[in-house]
MMTF fields as JSON, N, C-alpha, C and O atoms, coordinates in Angstrom:
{
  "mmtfVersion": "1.0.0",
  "mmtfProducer": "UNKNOWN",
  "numBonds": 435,
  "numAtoms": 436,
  "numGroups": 109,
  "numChains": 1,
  "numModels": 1,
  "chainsPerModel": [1],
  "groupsPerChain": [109],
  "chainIdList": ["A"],
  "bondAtomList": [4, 2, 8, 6, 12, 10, 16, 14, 20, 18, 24, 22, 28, 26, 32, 30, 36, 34, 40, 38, 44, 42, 48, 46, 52, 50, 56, 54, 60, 58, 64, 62, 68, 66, 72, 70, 76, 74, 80, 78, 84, 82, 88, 86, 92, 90, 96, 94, 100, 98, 104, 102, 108, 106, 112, 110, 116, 114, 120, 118, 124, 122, 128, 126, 132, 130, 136, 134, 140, 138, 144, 142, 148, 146, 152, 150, 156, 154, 160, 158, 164, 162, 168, 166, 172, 170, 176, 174, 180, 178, 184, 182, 188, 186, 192, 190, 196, 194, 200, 198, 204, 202, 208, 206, 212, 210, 216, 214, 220, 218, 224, 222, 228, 226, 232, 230, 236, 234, 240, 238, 244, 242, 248, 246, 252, 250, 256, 254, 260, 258, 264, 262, 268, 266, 272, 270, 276, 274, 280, 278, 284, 282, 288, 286, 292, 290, 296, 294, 300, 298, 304, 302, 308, 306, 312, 310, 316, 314, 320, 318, 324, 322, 328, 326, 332, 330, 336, 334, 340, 338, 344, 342, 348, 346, 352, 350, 356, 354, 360, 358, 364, 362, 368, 366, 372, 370, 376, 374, 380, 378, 384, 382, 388, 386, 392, 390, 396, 394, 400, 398, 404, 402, 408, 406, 412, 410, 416, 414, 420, 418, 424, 422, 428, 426, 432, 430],
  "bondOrderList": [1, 1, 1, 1, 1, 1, 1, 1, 1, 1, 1, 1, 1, 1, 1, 1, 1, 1, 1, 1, 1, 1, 1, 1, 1, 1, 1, 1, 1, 1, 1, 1, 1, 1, 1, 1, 1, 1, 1, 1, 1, 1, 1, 1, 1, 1, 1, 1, 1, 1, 1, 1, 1, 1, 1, 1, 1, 1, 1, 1, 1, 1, 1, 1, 1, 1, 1, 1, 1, 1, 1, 1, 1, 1, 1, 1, 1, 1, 1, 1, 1, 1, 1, 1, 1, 1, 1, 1, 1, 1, 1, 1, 1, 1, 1, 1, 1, 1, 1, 1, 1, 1, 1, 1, 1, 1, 1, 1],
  "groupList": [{"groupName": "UNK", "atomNameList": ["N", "CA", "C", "O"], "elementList": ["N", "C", "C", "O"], "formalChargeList": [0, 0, 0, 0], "bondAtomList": [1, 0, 2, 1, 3, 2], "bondOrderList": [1, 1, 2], "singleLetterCode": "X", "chemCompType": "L-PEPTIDE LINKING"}],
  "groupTypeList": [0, 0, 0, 0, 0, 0, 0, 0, 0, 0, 0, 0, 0, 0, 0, 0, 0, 0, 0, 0, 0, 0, 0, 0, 0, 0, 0, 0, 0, 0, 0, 0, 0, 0, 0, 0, 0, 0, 0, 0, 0, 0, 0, 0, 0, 0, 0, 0, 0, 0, 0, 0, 0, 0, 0, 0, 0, 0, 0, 0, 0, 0, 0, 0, 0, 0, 0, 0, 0, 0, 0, 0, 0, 0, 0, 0, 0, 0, 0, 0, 0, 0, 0, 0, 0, 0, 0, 0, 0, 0, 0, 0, 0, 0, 0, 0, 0, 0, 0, 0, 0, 0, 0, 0, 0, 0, 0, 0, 0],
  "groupIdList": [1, 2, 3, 4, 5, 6, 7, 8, 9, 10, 11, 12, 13, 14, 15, 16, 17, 18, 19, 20, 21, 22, 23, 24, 25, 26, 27, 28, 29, 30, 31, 32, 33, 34, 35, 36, 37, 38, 39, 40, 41, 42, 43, 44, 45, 46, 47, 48, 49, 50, 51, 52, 53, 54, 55, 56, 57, 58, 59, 60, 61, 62, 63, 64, 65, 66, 67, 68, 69, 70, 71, 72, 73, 74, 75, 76, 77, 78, 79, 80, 81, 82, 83, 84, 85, 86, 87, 88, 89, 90, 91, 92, 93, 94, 95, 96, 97, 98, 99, 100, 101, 102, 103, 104, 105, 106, 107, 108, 109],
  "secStructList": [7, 7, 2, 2, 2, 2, 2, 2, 2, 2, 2, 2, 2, 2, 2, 2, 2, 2, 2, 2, 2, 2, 2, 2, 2, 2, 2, 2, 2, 2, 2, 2, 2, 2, 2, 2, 2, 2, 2, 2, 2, 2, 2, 2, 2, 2, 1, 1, 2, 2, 2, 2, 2, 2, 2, 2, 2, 2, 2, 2, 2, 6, 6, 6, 6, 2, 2, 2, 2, 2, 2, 2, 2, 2, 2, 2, 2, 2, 2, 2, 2, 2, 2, 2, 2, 2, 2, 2, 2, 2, 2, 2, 2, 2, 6, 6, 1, 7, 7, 7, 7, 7, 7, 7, 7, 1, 7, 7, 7],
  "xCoordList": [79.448, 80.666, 81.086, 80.27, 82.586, 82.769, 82.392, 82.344, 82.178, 82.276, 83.481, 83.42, 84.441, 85.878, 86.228, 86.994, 85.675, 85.988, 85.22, 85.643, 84.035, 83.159, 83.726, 83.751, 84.296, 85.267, 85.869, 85.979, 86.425, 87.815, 87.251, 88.071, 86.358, 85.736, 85.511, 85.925, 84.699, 84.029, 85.096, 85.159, 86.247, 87.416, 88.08, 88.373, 88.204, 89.201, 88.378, 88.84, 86.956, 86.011, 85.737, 85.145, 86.305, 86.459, 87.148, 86.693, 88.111, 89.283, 88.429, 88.49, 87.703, 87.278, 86.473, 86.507, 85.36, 84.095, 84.436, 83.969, 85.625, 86.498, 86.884, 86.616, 87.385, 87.656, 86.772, 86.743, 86.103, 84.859, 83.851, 83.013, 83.958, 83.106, 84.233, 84.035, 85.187, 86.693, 86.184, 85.517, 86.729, 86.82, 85.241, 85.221, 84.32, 83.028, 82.58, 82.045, 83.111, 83.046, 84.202, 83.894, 85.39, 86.365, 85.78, 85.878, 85.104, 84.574, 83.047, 82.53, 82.781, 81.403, 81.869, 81.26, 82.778, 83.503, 83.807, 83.5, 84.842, 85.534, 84.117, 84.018, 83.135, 81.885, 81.567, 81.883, 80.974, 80.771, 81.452, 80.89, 82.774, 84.048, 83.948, 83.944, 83.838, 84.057, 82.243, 82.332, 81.202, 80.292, 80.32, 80.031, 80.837, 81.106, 82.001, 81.557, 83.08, 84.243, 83.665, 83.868, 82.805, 81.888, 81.401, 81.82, 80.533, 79.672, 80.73, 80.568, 81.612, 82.433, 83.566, 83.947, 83.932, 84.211, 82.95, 83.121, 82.196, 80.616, 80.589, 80.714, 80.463, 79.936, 81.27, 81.094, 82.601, 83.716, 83.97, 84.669, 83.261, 83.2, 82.074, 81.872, 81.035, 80.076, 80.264, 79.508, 81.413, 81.342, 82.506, 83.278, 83.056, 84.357, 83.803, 84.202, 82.904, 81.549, 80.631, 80.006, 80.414, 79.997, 80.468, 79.937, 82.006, 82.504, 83.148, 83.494, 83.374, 83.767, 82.588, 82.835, 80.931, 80.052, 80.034, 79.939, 80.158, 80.453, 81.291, 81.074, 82.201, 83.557, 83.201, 83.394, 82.706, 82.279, 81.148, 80.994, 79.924, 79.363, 79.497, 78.858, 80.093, 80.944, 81.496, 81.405, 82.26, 83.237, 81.993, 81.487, 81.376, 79.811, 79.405, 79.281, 79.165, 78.333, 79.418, 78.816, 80.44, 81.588, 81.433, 81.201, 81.561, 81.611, 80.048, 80.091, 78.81, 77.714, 77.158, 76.106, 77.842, 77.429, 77.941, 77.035, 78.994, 79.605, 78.648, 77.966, 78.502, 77.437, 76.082, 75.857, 75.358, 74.466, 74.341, 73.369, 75.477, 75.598, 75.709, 75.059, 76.471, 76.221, 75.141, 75.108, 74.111, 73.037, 72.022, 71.161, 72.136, 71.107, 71.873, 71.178, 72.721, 73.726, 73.449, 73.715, 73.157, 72.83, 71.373, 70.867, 70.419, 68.66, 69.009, 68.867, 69.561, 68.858, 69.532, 69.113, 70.497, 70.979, 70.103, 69.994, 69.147, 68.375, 67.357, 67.062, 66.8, 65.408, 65.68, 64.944, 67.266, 67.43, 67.01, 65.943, 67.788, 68.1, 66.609, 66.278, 65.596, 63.976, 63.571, 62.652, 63.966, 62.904, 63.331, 62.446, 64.607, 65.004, 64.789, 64.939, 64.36, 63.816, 62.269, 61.609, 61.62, 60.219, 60.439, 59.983, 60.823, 60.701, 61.094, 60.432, 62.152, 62.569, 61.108, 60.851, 60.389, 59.674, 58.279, 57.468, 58.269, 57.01, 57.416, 56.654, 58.688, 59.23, 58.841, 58.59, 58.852, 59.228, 57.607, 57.266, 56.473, 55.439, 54.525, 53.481, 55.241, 54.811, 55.109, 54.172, 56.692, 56.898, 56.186, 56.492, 54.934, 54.093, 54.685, 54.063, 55.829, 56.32, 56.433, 56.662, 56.317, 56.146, 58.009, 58.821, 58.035, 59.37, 59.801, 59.023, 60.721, 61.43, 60.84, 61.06, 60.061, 59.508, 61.007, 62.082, 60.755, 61.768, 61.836, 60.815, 63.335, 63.595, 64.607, 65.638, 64.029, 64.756, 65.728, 65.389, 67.006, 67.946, 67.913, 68.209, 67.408, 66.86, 66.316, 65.138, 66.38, 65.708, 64.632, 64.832, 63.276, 62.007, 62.56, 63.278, 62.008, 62.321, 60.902, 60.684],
  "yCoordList": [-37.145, -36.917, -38.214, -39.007, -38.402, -39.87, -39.391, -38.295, -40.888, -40.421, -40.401, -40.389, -40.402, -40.273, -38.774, -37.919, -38.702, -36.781, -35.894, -34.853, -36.48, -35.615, -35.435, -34.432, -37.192, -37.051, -35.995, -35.414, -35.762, -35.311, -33.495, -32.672, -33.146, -32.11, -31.669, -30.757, -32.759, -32.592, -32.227, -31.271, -33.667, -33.116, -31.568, -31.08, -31.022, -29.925, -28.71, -27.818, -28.941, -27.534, -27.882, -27.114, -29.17, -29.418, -28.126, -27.444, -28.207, -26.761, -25.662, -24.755, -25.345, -23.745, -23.436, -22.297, -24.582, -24.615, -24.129, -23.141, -25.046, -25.588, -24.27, -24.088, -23.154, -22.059, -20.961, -20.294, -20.855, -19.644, -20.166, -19.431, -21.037, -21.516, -20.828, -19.795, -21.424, -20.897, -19.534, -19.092, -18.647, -17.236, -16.733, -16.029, -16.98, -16.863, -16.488, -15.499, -18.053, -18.49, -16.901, -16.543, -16.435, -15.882, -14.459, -13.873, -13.874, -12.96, -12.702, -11.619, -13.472, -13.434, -13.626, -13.308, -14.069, -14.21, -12.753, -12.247, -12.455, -10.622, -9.772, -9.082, -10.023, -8.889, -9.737, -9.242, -10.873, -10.69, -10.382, -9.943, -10.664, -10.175, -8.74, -8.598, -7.315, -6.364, -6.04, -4.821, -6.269, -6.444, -6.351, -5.378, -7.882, -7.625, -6.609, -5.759, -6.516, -5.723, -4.171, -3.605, -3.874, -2.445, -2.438, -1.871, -3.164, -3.314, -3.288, -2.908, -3.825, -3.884, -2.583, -2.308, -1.999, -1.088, 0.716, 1.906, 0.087, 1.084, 0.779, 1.784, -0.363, -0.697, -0.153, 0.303, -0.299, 0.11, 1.568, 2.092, 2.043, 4.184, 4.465, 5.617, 3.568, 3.743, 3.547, 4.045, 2.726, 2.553, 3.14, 2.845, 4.035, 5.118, 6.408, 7.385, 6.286, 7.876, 7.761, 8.717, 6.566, 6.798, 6.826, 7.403, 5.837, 6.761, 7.674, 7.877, 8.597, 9.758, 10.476, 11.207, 10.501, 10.953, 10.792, 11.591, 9.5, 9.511, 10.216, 10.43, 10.529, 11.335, 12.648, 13.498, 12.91, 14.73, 14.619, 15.743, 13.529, 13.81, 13.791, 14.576, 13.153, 13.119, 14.277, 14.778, 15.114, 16.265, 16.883, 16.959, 17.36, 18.54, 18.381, 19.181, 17.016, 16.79, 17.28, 17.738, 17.247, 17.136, 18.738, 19.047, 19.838, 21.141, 22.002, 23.162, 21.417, 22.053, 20.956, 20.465, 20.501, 20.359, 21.471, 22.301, 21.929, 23.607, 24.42, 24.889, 24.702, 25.565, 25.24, 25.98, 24.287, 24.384, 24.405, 24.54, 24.248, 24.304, 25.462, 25.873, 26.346, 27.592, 28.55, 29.596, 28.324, 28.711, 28.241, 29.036, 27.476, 26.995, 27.408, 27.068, 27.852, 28.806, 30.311, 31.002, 30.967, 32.238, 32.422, 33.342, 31.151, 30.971, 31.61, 32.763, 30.398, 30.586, 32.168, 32.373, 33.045, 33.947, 34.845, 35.777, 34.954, 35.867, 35.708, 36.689, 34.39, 34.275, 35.333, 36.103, 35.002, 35.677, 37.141, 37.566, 37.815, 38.969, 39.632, 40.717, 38.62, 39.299, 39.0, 39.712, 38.153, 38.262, 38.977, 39.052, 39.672, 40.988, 42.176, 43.177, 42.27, 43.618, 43.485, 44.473, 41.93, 42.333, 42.676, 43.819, 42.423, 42.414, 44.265, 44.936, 44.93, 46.261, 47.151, 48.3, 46.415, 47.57, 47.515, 48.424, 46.205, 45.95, 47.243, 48.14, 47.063, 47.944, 49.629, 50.478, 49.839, 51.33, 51.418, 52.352, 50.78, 50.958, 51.127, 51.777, 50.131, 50.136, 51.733, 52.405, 52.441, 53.385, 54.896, 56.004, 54.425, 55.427, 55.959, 56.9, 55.444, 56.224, 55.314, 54.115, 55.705, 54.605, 54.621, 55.533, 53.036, 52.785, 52.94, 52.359, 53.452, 53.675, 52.312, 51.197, 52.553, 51.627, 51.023, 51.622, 49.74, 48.513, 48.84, 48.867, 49.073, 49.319, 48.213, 48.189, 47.043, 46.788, 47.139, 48.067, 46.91, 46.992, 46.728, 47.377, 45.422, 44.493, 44.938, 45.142, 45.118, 45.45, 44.749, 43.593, 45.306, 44.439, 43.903, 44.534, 42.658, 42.433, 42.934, 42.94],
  "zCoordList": [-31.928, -31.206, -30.518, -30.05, -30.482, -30.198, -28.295, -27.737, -27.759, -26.485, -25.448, -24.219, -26.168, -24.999, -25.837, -25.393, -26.807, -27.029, -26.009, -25.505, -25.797, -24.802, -23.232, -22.519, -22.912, -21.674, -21.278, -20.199, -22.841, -22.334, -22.438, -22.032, -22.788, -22.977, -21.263, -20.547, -21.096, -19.665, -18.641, -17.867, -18.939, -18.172, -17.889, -16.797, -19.119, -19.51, -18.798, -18.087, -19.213, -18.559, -16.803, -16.044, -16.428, -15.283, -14.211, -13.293, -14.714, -13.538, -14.055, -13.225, -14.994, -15.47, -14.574, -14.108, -14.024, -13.231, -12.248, -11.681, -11.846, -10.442, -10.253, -9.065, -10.724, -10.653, -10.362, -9.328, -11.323, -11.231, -10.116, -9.593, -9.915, -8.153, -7.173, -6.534, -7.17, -6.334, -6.22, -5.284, -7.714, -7.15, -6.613, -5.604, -7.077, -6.691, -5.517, -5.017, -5.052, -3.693, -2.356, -1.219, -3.211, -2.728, -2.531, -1.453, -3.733, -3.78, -2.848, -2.573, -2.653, -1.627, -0.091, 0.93, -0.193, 0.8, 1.788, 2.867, 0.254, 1.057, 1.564, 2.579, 0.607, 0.429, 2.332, 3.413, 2.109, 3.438, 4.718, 5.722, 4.588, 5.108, 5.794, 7.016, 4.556, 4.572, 5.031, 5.178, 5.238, 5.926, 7.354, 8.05, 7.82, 9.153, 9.524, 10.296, 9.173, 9.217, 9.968, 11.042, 8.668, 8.576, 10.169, 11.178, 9.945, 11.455, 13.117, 14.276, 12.442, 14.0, 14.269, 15.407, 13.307, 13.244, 13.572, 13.84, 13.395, 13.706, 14.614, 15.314, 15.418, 17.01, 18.016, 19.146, 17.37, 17.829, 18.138, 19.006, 17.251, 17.505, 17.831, 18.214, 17.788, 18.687, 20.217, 21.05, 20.529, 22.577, 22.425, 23.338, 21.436, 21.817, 21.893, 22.527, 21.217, 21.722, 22.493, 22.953, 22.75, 24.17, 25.499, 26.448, 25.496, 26.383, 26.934, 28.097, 25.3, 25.709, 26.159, 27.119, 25.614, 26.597, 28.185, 29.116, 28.09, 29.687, 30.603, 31.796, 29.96, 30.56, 30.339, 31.209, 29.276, 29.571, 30.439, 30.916, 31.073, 31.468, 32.901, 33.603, 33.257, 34.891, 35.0, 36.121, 33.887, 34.37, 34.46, 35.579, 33.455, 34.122, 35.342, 36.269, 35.231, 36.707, 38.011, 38.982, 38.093, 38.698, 39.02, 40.189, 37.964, 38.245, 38.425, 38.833, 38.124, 38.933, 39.493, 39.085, 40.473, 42.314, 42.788, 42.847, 43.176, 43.667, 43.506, 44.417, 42.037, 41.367, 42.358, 43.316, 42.109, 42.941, 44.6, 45.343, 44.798, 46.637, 46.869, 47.83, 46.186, 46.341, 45.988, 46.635, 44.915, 44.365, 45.824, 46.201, 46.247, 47.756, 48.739, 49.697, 49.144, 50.024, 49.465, 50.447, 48.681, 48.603, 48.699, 49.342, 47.77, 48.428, 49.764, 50.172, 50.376, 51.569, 52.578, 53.717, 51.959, 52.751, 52.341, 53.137, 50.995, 50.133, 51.337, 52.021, 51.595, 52.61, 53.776, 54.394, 53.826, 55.71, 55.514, 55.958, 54.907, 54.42, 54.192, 54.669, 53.212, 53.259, 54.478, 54.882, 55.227, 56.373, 57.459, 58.31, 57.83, 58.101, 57.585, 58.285, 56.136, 55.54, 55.902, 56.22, 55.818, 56.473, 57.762, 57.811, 58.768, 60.419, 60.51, 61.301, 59.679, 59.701, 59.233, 59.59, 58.482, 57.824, 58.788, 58.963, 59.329, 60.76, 61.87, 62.229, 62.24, 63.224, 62.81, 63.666, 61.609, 61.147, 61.094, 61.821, 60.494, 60.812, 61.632, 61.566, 62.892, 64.457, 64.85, 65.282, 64.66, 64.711, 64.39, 64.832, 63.283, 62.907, 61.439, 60.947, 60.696, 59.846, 58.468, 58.634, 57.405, 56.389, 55.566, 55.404, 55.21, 54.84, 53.788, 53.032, 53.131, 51.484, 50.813, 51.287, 49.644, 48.724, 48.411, 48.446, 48.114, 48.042, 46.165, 45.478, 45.57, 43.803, 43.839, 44.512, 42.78, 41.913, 41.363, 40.628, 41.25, 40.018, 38.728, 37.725, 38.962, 37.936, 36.471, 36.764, 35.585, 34.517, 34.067, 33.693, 34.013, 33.405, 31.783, 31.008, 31.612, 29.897, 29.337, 28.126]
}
């Protein structure tokens, strides 16, 4: 083969190379592209669910404090209330006479 035929060989497959490196290069590109993309879009609905957790978890918290102030506001009227049914049934015994057995409403499970 003469050698300015080979030149020109070398030349011509020159842009083909020049190309398929190009798109190559373009295509590894998007892939890593759409990679990150993925990930930041995941980390993105990940701190949008969490702070919508946060926000439902403030409103709960928000509506049993009440709940429990009142659950320790009836405790403690339940204490009063037994320790007036004990002091009544001391009295009725002192009295000589025995007191109506204390019934449940309550259903056993």
């Amino acid at each position: 083969m003469d050698p300015t035929a080979a030149a020109e060989t070398t030349q011509s497959m020159s842009p083909i190379v020049i190309a398929f490196f190009g798109f190559l290069g373009v295509v590894i590109g998007a892939f890593i592209t759409g990679i990150l993309q993925r990930k930041k879009n995941n980390a993105e609905a990940d701190k949008s669910t969490a702070e919508a957790n946060e926000q439902i978890r403030k409103t709960v918290m928000s509506l049993i404090q009440p709940l429990e102030n009142k659950v320790n506001d009836l405790e403690r009227e339940l204490q009063d209330w037994k320790n007036w049914a004990l002091a009544l049934v001391q009295q009725i015994k002192k009295m000589g006479c025995e007191p109506v057995p204390f019934k449940s409403s309550r259903k056993e499970d």
